[in-house]
C-alpha positions in Angstrom: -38.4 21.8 11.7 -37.0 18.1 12.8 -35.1 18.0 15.7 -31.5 16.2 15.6 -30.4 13.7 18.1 -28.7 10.3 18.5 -28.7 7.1 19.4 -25.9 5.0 21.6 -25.9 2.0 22.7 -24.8 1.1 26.3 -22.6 -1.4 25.7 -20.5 -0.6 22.2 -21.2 2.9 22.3 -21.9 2.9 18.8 -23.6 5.8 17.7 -26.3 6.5 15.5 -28.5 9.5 13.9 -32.0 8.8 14.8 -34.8 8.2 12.3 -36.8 6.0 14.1 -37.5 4.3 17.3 -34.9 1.2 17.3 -34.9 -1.6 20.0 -31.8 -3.1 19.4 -27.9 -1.6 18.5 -27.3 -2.5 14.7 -23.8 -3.3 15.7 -23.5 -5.2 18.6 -27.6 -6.6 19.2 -28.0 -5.1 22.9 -31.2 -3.5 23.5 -30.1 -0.8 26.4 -30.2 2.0 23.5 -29.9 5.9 24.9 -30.5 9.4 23.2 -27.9 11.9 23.2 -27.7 15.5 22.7 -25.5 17.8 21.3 -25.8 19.8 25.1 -23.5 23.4 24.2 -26.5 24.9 22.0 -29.4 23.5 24.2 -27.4 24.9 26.8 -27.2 28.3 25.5 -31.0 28.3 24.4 -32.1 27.2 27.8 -30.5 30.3 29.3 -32.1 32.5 26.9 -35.9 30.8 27.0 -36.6 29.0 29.1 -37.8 31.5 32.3 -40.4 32.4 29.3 -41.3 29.2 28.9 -44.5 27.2 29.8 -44.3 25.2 33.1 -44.7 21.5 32.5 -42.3 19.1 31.6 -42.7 19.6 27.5 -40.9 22.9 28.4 -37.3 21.2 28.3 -38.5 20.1 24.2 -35.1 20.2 23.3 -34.0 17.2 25.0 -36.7 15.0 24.8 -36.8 12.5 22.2 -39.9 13.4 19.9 -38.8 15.2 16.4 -42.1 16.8 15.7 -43.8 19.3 18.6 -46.7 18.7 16.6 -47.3 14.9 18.0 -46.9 15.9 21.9 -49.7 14.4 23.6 -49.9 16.2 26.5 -52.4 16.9 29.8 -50.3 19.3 31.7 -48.0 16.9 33.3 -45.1 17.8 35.1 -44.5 21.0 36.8 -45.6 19.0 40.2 -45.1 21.0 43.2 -41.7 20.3 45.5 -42.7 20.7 49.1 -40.8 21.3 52.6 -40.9 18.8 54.9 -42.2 21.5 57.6 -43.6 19.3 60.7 -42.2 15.9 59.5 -38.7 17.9 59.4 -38.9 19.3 62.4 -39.7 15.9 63.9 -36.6 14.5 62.2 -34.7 17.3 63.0 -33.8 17.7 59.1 -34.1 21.4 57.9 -33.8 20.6 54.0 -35.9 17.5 53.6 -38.3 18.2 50.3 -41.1 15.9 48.9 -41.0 15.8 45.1 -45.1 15.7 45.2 -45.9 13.4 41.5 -49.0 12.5 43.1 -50.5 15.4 41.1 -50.0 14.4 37.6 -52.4 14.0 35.7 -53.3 10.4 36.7 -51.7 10.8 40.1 -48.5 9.4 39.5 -44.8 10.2 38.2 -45.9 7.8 35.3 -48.1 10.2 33.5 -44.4 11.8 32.3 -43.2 8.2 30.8 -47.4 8.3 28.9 -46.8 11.6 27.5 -43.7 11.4 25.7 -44.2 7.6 25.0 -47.1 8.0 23.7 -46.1 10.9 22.0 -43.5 9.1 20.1 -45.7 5.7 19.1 -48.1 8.7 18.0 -45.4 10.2 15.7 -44.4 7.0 14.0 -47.9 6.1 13.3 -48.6 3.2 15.7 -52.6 3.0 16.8 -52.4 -0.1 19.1 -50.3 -1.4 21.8 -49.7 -3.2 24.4 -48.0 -2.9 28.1 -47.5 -5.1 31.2 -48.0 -3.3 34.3 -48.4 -3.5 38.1 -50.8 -0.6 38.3 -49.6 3.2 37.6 -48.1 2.7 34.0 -51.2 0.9 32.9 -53.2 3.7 34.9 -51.3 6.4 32.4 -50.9 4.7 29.8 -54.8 4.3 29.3 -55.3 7.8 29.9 -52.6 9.0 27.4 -53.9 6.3 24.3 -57.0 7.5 24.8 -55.9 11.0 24.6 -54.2 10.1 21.4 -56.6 7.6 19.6 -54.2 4.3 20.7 -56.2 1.1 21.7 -54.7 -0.6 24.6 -53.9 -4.0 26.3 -52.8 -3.8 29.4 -51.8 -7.1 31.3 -51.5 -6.6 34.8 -51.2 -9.7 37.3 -54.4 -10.6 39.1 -52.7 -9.1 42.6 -53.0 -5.9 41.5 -55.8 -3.8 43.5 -59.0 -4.2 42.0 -59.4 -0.3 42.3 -56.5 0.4 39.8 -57.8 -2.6 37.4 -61.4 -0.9 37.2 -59.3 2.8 36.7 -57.5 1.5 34.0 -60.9 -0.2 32.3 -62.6 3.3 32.7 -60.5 4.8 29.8 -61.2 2.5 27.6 -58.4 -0.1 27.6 -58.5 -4.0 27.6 -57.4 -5.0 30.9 -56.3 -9.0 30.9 -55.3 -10.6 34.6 -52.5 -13.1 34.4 -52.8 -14.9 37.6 -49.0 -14.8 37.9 -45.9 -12.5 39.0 -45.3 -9.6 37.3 -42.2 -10.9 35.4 -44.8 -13.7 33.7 -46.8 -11.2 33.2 -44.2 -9.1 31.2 -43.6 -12.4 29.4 -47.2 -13.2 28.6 -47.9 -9.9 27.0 -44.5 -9.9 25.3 -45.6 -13.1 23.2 -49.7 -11.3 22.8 -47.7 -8.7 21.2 -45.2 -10.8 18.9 -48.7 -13.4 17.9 -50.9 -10.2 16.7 -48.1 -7.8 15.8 -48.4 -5.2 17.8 -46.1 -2.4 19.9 -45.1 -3.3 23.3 -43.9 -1.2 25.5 -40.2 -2.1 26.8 -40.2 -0.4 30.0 -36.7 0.8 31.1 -35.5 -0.5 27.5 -37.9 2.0 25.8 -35.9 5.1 25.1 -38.7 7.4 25.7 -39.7 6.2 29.0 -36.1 6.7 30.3 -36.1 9.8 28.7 -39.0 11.0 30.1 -37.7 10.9 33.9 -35.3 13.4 33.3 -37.6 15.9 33.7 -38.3 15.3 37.3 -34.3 15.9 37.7 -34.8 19.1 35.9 -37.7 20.2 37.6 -35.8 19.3 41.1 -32.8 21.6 40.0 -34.7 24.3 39.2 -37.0 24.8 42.3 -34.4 24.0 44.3 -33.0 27.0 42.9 -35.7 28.7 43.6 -36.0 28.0 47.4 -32.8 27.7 47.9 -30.3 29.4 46.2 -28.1 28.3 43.6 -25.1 25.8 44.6 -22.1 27.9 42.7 -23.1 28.1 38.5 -24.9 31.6 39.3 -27.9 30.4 37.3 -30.1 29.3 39.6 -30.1 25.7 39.5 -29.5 23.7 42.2 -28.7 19.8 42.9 -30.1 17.8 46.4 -27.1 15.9 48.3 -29.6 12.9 47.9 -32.6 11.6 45.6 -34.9 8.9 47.1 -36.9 6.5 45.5 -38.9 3.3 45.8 -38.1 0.8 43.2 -39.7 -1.7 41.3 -37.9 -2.3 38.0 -35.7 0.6 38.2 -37.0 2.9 35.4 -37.4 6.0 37.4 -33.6 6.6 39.4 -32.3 5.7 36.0 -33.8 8.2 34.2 -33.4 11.1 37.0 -29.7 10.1 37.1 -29.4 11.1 33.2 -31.2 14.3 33.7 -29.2 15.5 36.5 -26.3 14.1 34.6 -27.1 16.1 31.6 -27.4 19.2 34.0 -24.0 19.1 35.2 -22.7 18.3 31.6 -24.5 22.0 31.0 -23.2 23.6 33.4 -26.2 24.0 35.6 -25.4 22.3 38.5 -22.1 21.7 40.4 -22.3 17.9 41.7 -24.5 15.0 41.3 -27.0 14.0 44.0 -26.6 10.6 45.8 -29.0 8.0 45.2 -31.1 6.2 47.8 -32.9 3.0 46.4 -35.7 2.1 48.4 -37.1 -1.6 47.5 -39.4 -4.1 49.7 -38.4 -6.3 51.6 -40.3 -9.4 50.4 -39.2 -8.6 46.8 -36.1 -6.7 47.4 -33.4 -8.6 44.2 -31.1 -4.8 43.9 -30.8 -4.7 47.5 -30.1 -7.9 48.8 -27.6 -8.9 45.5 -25.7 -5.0 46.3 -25.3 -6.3 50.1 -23.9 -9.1 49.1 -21.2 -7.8 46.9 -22.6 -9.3 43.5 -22.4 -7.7 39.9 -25.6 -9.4 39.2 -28.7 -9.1 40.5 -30.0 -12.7 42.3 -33.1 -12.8 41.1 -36.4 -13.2 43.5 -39.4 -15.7 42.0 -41.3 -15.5 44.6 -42.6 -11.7 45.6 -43.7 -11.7 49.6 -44.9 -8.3 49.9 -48.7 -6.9 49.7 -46.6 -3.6 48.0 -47.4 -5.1 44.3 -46.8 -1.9 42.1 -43.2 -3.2 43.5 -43.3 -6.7 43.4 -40.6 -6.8 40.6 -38.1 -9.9 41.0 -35.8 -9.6 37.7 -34.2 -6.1 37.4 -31.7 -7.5 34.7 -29.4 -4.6 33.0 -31.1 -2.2 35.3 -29.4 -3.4 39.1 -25.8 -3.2 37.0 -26.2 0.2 36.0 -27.9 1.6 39.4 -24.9 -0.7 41.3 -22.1 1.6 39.6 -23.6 4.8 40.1 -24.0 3.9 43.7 -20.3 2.8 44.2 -19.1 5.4 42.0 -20.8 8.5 43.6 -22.4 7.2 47.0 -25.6 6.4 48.2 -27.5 3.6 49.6 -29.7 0.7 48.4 -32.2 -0.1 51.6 -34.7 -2.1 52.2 -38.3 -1.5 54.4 -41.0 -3.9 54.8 -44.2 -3.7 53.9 -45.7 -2.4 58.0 -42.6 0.0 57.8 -44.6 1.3 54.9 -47.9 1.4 56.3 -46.2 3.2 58.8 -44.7 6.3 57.0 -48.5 6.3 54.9 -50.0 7.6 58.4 -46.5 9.3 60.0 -46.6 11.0 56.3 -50.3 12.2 56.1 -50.7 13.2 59.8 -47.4 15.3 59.8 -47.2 16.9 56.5 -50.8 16.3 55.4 -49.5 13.8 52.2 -51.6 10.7 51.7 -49.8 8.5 49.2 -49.8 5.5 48.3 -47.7 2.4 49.7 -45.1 2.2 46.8 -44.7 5.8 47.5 -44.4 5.5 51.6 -41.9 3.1 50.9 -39.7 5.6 49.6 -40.4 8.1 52.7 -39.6 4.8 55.1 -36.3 4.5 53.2 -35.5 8.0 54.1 -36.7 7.5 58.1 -34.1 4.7 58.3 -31.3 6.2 56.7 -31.6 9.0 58.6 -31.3 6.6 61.8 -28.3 4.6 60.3 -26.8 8.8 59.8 -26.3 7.3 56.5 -28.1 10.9 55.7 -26.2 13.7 57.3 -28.7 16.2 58.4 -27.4 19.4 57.2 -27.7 17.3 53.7 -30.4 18.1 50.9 -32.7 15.5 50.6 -35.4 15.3 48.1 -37.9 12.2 47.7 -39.7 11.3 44.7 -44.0 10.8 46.4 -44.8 8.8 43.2 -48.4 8.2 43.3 -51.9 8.6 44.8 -54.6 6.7 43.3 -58.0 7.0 44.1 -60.8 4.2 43.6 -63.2 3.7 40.4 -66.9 2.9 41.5 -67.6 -0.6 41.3 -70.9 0.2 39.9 -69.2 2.4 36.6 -68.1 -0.5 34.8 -70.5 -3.0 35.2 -69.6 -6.6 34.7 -67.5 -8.3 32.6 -64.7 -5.6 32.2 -61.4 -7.4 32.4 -60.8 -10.9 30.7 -58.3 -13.0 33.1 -55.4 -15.3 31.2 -53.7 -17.8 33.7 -50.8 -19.2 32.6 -50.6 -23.0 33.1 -48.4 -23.1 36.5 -50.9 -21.3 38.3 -53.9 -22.4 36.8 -52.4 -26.1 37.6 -51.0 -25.1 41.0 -55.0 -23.7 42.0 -56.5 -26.8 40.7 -54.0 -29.3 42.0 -54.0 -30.7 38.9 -51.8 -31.3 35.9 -51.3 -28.0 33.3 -54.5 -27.8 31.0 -53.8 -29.3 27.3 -54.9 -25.6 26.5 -52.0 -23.6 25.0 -51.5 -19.7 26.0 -51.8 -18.6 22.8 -55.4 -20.4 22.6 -55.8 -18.6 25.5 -55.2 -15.2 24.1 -56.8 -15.7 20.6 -60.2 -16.0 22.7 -59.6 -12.4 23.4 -60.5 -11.8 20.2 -63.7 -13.7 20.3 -66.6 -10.9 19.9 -65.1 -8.5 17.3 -66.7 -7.1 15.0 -64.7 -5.9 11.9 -65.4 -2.0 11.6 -64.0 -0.2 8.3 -63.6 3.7 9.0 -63.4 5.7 5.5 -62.7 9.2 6.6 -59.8 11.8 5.1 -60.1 13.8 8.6 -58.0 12.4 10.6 -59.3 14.3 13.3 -62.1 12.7 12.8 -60.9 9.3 12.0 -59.5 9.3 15.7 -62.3 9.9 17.2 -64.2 7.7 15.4 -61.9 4.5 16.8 -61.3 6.5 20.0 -65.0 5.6 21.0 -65.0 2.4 18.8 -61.8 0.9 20.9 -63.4 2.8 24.1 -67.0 0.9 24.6 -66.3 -2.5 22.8 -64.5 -5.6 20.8 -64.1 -4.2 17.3 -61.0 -4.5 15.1 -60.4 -1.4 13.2 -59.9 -0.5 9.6 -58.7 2.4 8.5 -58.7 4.6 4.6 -58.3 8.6 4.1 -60.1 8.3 0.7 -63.0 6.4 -0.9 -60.7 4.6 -3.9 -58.6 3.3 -0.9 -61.6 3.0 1.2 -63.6 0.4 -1.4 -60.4 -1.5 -1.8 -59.8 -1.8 2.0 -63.8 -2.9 2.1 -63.3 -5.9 -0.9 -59.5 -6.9 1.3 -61.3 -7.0 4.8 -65.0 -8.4 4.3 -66.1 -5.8 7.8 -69.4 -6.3 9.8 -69.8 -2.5 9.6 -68.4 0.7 7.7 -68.6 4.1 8.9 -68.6 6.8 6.0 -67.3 10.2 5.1 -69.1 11.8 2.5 -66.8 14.2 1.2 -63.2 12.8 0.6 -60.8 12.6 -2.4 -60.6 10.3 -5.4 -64.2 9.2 -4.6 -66.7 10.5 -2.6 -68.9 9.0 -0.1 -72.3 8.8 -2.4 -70.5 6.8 -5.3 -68.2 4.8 -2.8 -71.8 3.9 -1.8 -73.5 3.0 -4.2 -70.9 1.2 -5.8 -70.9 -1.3 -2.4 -74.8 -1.5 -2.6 -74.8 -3.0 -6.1 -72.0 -5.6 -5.0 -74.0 -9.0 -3.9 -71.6 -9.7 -1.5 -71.5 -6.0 0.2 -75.1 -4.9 0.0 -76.1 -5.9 3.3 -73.1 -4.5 5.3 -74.4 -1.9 7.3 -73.0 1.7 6.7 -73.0 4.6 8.9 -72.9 7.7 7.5 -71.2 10.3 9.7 -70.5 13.5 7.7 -70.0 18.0 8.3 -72.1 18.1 5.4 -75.1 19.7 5.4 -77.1 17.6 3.0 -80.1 18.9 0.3 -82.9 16.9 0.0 -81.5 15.3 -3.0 -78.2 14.1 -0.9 -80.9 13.0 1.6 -82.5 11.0 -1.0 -79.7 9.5 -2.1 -78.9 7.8 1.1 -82.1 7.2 1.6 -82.5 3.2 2.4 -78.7 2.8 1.6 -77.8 3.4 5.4 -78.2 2.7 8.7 -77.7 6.1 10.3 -76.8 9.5 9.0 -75.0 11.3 11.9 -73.7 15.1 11.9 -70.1 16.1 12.6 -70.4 18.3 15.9 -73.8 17.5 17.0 -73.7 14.1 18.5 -72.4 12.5 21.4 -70.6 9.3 22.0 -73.8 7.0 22.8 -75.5 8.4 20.1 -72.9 6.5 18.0 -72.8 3.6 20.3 -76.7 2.9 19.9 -76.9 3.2 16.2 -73.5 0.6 15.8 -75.4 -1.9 18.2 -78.5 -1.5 16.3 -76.8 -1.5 13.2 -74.9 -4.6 14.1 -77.9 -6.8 15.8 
């Protein structure tokens, strides 16, 4: 059974059944689109189920925006522990200070919440290749999740970004490409990759199911709270902090928490809404520095000075508006640390409470330190703060060379040279990404199968995928697309494998493709004979392993 929801769009508040993802409001054209629910019946189900219910963040389904359970991509995110502060409060001399510990997702970050149902949802609607501008954790994710779910990735990231992350996100299989840049060219660089070879990109706080997604933290907060705590008046055992505390980079993560915890008191389920505390950089600090100075809009920073670069965001846009409001409206702070305040709270954080995280993450826990000294944070108040990530390096020697293609955009590649902007355009630039691809047809009615097949093709090299579920569609896709290799089903619909076969081996123009048989057949000696000098490879379904595949497509292809 579908699930019902809506869209609504920020601005007009027109309102919409949803069908399908949408980027833009059909009314007015702005593209800050949210889901709503109709809350009374999810409340009253919630009640009822949900102490039975699994314990990661797919266990609040209902208001999540995926129609179909069947699509969830999931590696037991969520569910992340919410730790007392015992030393480090004692130190502080604040009894109800909590660490929201995201560091043990499934890639060691609060992002592997925005992969799941994101990916979930470009799962649903059929999308097998993306792309997503990053600064190190969503790309990190991201990679993990698509390969979960058969997606081939791009991920642009800007050359500052630690080597460590760049090599983790290469591990899983995605094409990493360093734009020697800020992150906002970045975001602008893989923007137009996406538009030339029509693919999916990601939209960050604009993608309804990355907002979406951070609700979950909020719920999860409200219940454990609950748990440790005591309830705060509703008598169901839910209970709101005085404060949430997070670093920021583009803003995705308060915005999203805000909504869940809104949605809990629309329920019923808590009595008040937290207080947020904004925690951004110094060197690249636009929200904080524009809210200080009284503007609406955020002055943007071009220029990032901070080593922090999973931060180093200098155009919030729509997102330092919306945060602004809630501020004023229900109190909280927007504060800035620099980057040795930081470094700081890494050591105060893992000698006290035994919590190494990383910098982006300490930032948030130097936010707190300082607020606490301004007694902008009372200290009989609730205060719980979101430890976002901890990453851990990839061995240099796991990838080998030649893992990550670099793009720079003409003002830095000008600026390093001291020279005037190469007559090369960006989009030159990017085609040569494409250089070494092979053309691979996949003619497989399992699609089971069929995704494994490309996860390991998009995995290990530079092959652009083909795709049928039957032979008839199969031989037309192979006349359309001309491939370098074809890897083959025997039994399908419409027309099996051994005709689809023979029929390509009589064609002058097809007989020397190679073809890779890969079949659950178990094949008589006639079958065998049949394929017999017709293909490169005959591989069985269950009984061979990834390189196995690997060596027979590069021998098949030399």
């Amino acid at each position: 059974m579908e699930k019902q929801f809506h869209v609504t769009c920020a601005r007009c508040g027109h309102r919409v059944p949803y069908v399908a993802p949408v980027t833009v409001c059909e009314q007015c054209g702005y593209d800050w689109l949210d889901a709503d629910y109709d809350l009374e019946p999810i409340a009253e189900t919630w009640r009822a189920e949900l102490a039975s219910r699994s314990c990661n963040m797919w266990r609040y389904w209902e208001l999540l925006p995926l129609r179909e359970s069947d699509h969830i991509v999931s590696m037991g995110e969520g569910n992340t522990p919410l730790l007392r502060a015992e030393n480090l409060g004692m130190m502080l001399g604040h009894r109800h200070l909590y660490f929201k510990d995201e560091r043990q997702g499934p890639t060691s970050s609060f992002k592997d919440r925005q992969a799941s149902l994101a990916i979930s949802v470009l799962k649903e609607t059929g999308v097998t290749e993306a792309v997503v501008a990053s600064t190190g954790n969503v790309a990190i994710s991201y990679s993990a999740y698509c390969a979960r779910a058969g997606i081939k990735l791009w991920a642009f990231l800007t050359s500052t970004v630690p080597a460590d992350k760049m090599r983790e996100v290469a591990l899983y299989g995605t094409e990493v490409v360093k734009v020697t840049s800020t992150y906002d060219r970045t975001k602008i660089v893989a923007a137009k990759f996406a538009s030339h070879k029509g693919l999916f990109i990601d939209r960050g706080v604009r993608n309804i199911a990355a907002k979406e997604s951070m609700k979950t933290v909020a719920f999860e907060i409200a219940e454990q709270l609950g748990r440790v705590m005591g309830d705060d008046g509703t008598g169901l055992g839910w209970r709101a902090p005085d404060w949430y505390v997070q670093s920021v980079s583009g803003g995705l993560g308060p915005v999203g928490v805000w909504k869940g915890f809104r949605e809990l008191y629309r329920m019923g389920f808590i009595d008040k809404m937290p207080k947020l505390a904004i925690i951004q950089a110094a060197g690249c600090a636009p929200m904080v520095n524009s809210f200080k100075a009284g503007l609406g809009e955020a002055e943007n920073v071009t220029e990032p000075q901070t080593r922090i670069t999973t931060v180093a965001t200098g155009s919030p846009g729509a997102v330092y508006p919306f945060l602004r409001n809630i501020v004023l409206e229900h109190g909280g702070a927007m504060e800035t640390v620099t980057d040795e305040e930081a470094f700081r709270a890494m050591h105060v954080m893992a000698k006290m409470d035994g919590l190494s995280m990383e910098p982006a993450a300490a930032m948030a826990c130097a936010g707190v330190f300082k607020l606490l000294g301004q007694q902008v944070i009372k200290p009989h108040e609730v205060v719980v703060v979101n430890v976002s990530g901890h990453t851990f390096p990839v061995e240099k020697h796991l990838l080998g060379d030649g893992w990550a293609h670099t793009v720079g955009t003409a003002e830095a590649v000008a600026l390093a040279a001291r020279s005037p902007a190469p007559r090369e355009g960006l989009m030159t630039a990017l085609n040569r990404l494409d250089g070494r691809v092979k053309r691979v047809v996949i003619i497989e009615d399992d699609p089971d199968a069929a995704r494994l097949l490309r996860r390991i093709l998009q995995a290990r090299g530079q092959y652009q995928i083909f795709e049928a579920n039957n032979g008839r569609a199969g031989l037309d896709l192979i006349h359309h697309e001309h491939p370098d290799l074809i890897l083959l089903d025997l039994m399908m619909p419409e027309l099996d494998g051994f005709t689809l076969l023979e029929i390509v081996k009589k064609e002058e123009t097809l007989q020397n493709v190679p073809v890779i048989v890969v079949t659950a057949k178990d094949l008589t000696p006639d079958e065998r004979r049949r394929l017999n000098g017709q293909v490169e490879s005959l591989l069985q379904k269950g009984s061979f392993m990834e390189e196995d595949l690997l060596e027979d497509i590069l021998g098949a292809l030399e």
